[in-house]
C-alpha positions in Angstrom: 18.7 -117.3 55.3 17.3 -114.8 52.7 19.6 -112.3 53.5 22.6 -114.8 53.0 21.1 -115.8 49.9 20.6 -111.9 48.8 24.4 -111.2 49.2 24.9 -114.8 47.8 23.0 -113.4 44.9 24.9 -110.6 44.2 28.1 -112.5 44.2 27.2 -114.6 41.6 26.4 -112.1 39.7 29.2 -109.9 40.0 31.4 -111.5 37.1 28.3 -111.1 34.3 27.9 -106.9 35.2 31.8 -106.9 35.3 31.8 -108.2 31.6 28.8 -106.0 31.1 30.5 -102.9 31.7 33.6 -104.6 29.5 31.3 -104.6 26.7 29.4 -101.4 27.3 32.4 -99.5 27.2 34.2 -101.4 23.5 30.8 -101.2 21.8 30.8 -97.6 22.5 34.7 -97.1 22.2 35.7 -93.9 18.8 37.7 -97.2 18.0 34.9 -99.7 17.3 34.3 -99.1 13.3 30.4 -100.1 14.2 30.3 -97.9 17.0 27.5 -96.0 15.7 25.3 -98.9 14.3 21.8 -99.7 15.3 23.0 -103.2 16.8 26.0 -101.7 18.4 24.1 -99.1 20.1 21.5 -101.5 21.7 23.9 -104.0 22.5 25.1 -101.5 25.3 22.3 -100.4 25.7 21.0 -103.4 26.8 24.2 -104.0 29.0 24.4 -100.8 30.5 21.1 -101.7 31.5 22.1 -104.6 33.2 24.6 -103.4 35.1 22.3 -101.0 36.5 20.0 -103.2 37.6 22.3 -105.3 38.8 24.8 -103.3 41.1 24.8 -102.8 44.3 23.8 -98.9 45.1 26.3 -97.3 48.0 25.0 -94.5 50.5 25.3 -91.5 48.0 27.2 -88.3 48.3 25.8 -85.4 49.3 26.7 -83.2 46.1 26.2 -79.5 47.8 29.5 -78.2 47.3 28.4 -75.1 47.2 25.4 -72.3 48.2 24.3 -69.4 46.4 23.5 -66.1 48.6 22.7 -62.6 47.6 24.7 -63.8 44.1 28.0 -65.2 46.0 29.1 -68.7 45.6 29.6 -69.8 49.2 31.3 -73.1 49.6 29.8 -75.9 51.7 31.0 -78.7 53.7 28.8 -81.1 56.1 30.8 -82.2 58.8 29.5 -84.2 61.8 29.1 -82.1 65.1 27.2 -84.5 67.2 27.7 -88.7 66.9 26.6 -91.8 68.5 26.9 -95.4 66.4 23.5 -94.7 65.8 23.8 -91.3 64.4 26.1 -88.7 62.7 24.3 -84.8 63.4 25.6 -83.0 59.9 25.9 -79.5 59.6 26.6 -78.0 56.8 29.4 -75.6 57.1 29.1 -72.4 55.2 32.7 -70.7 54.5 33.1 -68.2 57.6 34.8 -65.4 55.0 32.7 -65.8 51.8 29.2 -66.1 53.8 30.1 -63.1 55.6 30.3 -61.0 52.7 27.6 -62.3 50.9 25.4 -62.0 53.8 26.8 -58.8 55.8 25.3 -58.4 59.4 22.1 -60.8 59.1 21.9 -63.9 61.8 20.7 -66.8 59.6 18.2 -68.9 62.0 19.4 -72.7 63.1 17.5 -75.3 61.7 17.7 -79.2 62.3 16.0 -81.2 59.4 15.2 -84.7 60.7 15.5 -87.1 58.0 13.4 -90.4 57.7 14.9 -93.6 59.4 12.7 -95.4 57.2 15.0 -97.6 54.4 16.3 -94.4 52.6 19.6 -92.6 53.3 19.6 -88.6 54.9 20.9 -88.0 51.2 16.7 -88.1 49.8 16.6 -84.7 51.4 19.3 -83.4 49.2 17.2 -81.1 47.8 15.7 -79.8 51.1 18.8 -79.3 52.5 19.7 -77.1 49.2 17.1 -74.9 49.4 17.6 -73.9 53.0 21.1 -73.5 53.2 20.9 -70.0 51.5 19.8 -68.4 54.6 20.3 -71.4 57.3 22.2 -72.5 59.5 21.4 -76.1 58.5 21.8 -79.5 60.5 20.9 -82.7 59.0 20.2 -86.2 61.1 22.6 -88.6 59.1 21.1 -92.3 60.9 22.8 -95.3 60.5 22.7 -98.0 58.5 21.6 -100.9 61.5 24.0 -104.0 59.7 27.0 -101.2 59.8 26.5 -101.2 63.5 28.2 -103.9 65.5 25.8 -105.6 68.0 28.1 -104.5 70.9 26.7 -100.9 70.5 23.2 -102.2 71.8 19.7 -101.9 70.6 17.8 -98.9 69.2 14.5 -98.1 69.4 11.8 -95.4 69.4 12.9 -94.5 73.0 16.6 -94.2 71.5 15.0 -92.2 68.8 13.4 -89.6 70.6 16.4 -89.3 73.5 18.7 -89.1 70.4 16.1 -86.1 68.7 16.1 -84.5 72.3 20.3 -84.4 72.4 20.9 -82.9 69.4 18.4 -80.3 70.0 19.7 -79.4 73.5 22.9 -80.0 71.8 21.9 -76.9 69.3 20.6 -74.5 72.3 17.1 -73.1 72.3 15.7 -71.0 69.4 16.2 -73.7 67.2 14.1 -74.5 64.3 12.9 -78.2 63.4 12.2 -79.9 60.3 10.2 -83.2 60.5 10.3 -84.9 57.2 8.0 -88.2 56.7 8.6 -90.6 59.1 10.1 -88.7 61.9 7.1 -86.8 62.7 5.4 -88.9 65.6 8.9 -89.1 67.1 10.0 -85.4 66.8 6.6 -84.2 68.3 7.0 -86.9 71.3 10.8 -85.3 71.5 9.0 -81.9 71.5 6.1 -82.6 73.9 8.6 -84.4 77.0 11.0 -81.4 76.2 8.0 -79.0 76.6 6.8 -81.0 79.9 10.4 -80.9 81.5 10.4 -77.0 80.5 13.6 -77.4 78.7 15.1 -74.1 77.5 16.0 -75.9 74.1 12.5 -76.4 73.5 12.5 -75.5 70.1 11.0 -71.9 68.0 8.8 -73.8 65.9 8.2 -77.6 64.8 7.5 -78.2 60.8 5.7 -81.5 60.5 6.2 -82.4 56.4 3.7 -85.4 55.2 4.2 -87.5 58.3 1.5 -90.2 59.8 1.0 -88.4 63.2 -2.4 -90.0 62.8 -2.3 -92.8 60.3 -6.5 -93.7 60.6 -6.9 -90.4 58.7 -7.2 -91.3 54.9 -5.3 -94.4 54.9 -3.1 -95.3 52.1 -1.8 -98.9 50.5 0.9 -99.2 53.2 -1.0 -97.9 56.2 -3.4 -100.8 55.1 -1.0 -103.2 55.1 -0.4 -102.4 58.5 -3.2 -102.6 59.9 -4.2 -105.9 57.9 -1.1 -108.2 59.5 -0.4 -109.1 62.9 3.2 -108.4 64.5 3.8 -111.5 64.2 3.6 -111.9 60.6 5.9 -109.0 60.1 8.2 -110.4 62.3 8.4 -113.6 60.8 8.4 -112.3 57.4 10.6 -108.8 57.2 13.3 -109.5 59.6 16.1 -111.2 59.1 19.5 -111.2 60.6 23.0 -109.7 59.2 25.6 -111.7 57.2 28.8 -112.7 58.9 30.5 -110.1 56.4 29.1 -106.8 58.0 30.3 -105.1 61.3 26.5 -105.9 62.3 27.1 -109.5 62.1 23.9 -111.2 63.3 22.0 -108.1 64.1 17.8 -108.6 63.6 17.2 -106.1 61.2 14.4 -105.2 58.6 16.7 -105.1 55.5 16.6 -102.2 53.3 16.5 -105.0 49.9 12.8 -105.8 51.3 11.8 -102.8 52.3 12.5 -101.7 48.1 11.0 -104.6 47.1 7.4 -103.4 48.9 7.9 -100.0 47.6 8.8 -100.9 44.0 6.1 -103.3 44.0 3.4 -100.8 44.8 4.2 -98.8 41.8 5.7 -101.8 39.8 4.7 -100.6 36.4 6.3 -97.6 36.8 9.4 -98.2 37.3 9.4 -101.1 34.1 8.1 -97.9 32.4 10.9 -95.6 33.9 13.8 -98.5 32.3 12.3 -99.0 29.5 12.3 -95.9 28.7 15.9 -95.7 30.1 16.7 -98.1 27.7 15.5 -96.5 24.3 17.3 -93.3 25.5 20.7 -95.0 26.0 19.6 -96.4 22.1 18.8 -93.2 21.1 21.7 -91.4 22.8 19.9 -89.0 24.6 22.4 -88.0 27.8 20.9 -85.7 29.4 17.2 -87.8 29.6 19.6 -91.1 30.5 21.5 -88.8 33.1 18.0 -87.9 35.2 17.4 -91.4 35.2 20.3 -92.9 36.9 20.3 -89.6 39.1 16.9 -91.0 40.8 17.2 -94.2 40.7 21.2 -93.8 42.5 19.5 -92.7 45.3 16.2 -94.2 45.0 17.7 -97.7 44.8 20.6 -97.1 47.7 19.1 -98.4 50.9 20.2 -98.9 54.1 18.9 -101.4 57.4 16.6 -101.1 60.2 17.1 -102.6 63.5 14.3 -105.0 64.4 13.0 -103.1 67.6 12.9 -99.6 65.8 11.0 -101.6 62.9 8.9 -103.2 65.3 7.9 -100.8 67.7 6.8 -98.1 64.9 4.5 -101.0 63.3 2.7 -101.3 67.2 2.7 -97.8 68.2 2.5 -95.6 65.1 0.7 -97.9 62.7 -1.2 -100.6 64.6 -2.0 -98.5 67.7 -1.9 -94.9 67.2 -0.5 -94.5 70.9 0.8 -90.6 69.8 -2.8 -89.7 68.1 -4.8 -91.1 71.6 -2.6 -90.3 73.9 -1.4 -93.4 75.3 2.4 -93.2 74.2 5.2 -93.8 76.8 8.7 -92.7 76.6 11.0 -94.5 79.7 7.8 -94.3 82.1 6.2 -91.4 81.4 3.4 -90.4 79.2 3.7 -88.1 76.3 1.4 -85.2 76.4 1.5 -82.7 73.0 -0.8 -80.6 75.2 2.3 -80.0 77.1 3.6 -77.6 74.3 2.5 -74.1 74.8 5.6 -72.0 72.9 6.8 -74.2 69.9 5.1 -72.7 67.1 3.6 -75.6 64.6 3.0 -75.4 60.8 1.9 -78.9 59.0 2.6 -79.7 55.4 0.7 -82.3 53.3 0.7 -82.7 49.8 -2.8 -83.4 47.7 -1.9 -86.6 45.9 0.6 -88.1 48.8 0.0 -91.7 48.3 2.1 -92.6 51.7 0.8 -90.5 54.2 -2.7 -89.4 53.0 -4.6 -86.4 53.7 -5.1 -85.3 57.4 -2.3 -87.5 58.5 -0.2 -84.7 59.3 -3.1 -82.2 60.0 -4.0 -84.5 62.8 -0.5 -83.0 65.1 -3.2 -79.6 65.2 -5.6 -82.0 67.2 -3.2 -83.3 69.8 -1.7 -80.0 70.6 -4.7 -78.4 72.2 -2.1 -75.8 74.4 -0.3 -74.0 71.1 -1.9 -70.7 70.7 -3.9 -70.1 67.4 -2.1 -67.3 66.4 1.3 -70.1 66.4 -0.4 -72.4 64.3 -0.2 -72.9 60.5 -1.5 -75.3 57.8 -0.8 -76.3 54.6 -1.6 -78.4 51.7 0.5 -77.8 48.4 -1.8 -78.7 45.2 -1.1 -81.3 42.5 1.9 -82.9 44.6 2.6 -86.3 45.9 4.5 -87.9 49.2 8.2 -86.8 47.5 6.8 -83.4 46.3 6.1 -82.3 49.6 9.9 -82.0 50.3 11.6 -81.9 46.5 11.0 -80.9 43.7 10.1 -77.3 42.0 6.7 -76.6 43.9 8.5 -77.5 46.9 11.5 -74.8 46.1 8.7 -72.0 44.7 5.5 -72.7 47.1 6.6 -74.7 50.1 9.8 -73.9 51.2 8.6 -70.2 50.7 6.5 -70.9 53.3 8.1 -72.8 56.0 11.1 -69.8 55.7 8.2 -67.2 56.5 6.8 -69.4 59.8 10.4 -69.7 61.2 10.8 -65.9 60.8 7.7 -64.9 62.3 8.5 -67.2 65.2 12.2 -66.3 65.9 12.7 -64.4 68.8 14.3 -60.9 68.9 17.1 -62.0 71.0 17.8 -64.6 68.3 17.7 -62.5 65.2 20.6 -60.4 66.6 22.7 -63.2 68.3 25.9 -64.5 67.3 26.0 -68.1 67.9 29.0 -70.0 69.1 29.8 -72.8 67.0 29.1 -75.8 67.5 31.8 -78.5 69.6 32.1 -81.9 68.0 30.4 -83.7 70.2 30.6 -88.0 70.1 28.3 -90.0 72.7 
């Protein structure tokens, strides 16, 4: 019923932003003789305001149309190399002629960032992805949006998660690089460890965990606390709710992204009142360029996309409520996941000082469980004066961080690696 009467919502409202936008755009028009007036200016202000806050915010474009290396443009286009309805595997195709100039004979490593399935599209890591492509071969998970996907395509949960992790590796061939950003972490390193156990070749070269609760009793924050507080069945009976007739996921249980914003937006409430305020007296005042930042974050911030109820569900009981990964009681189809299984993925951890999501030690804690990883392959790292987003964004991610992660994957890349040329990749669809 809530989610009917969410869509039901924006209906109704759809005819006011329409005439907010009509007058926006004729206060502001060279034509209007008051154009420039103090009550004309916050008159659209006011409704460009509304329409922002009002619209409906699409799965954003990826905006990377182009890399820079050793001072060539190169141009860029992500095109999907692996797929199931669950999934798109992105890689972001570097122009064969232009990269090869720019580059000469180097071997750029292959890396596969796995994005958070956590209410935000792939498109958050924009700025990851951007920094790596100079000398990457980058792949990006691009997950689903769960009421895009009709129920005839089946459930998905954390088992489907880590098989789908484990393809796309395999898929990329061994001496691959992985990125675990967030929310992927417990899942990559469960990917990693039943790889490791089966002594797959496309194990990968090294595993970057990047502020991600692979222990989430370690320095618990607001939402691990809510958690931990609730039973399953209050979250069941409270966040999911089932798909409209009008999306391909008709009648799907999901956890919908609108409620997942709501709990983020309400933890830092003031904030973001701040942030439109401020919006506001900007559009007033004029000032494009502190108006443009704005609606930058908040396009992607405020585009969200669905979860199916058993993924939502299942990381609630095993990474939240029971820690199965940290005490070793996790199962994946039968069999127990053992981290101490891996003995040649190299690991570095990231954490940032003032992450309020996944506090300090969180991510630390994958060093605990994988007792078998040499010292020497071992790395840590907390970044000063950042939060949960800084850890992947942001300047101090593009001068301190990344810096960092692009040194571990080098020192860990085999010789045979450096100097291979890989085949590319076949479009693969499951």
């Amino acid at each position: 019923m809530l989610y009917s009467l969410y869509e039901f919502g924006h209906m109704s409202v759809a005819p006011f932003r329409m005439a907010a936008l009509m007058q926006s755009s004729m206060l502001r028009s060279p034509f209007n003789p008051i154009a420039g007036s103090d009550i004309s200016r916050t008159a659209a202000a006011a409704s460009e305001l509304f329409e922002s806050v009002t619209r409906r915010y699409r799965k954003p474009e990826w905006k990377l149309p182009t890399t820079t290396i050793n001072g060539v443009d190169v141009a860029v286009t992500p095109r999907s190399v692996w797929s199931t309805p669950w999934c798109r595997m992105l890689h972001f195709e570097r122009d064969a002629k232009a990269l090869s100039n720019a580059r000469g004979e180097r071997t750029d490593p292959t890396v596969l960032i796995v994005a958070p399935m956590s209410g935000h599209y792939a498109t958050l890591l924009r700025s990851t992805v951007e920094a790596f492509l100079p000398e990457h071969e980058v792949y990006v998970t691009d997950w689903s949006d769960a009421r895009m996907v009709p129920v005839m395509a089946g459930r998905f949960d954390l088992n489907d998660y880590i098989d789908h992790v484990m393809n796309m590796l395999r898929a990329l061939g061994p001496q691959t690089h992985v990125v675990a950003v967030c929310q992927p972490g417990p899942l990559v390193l469960a990917a990693v460890s039943l790889m490791a156990q089966a002594d797959d070749p496309c194990t990968p070269a090294t595993m970057t965990i990047m502020g991600s609760p692979i222990d989430a009793r370690k320095s618990p924050t607001a939402p691990n606390k809510l958690a931990e507080t609730r039973d399953l069945e209050w979250f069941s009976q409270n966040m999911i709710h089932t798909v409209p007739a009008m999306y391909p996921g008709a009648f799907r249980r999901v956890y919908p992204g609108f409620v997942q914003l709501a709990s983020f937006m309400g933890m830092n409430l003031s904030r973001h009142v701040d942030a439109h305020h401020s919006y506001f007296q900007n559009l007033v005042k004029g000032d494009g360029d502190s108006t443009d930042k704005h609606r930058e974050f908040y396009d992607e911030y405020l585009a969200v996309m669905d979860l199916s109820e058993e993924f939502y569900m299942q990381t609630l009981d095993e990474v939240f409520q029971k820690y199965t990964l940290a005490n070793g009681t996790m199962m994946h189809r039968g069999e127990r996941v053992d981290p101490g299984a891996i003995t040649k993925t190299a690991l570095l951890t990231v954490e940032g000082e003032n992450d309020d999501i996944s506090g300090i030690g969180q991510t630390q804690a994958a060093h605990d469980i994988c007792v078998n990883i040499p010292e020497s392959m071992r790395r840590d790292y907390i970044q000063a004066g950042v939060g949960h987003y800084g850890v992947f964004s942001g300047r101090r991610f593009r001068t301190e961080i990344y810096p960092r992660v692009r040194e571990f994957m080098r020192a860990f890349q085999s010789e045979a690696s450096r100097s291979l040329k890989r085949a590319k990749l076949k479009v693969v669809s499951e």
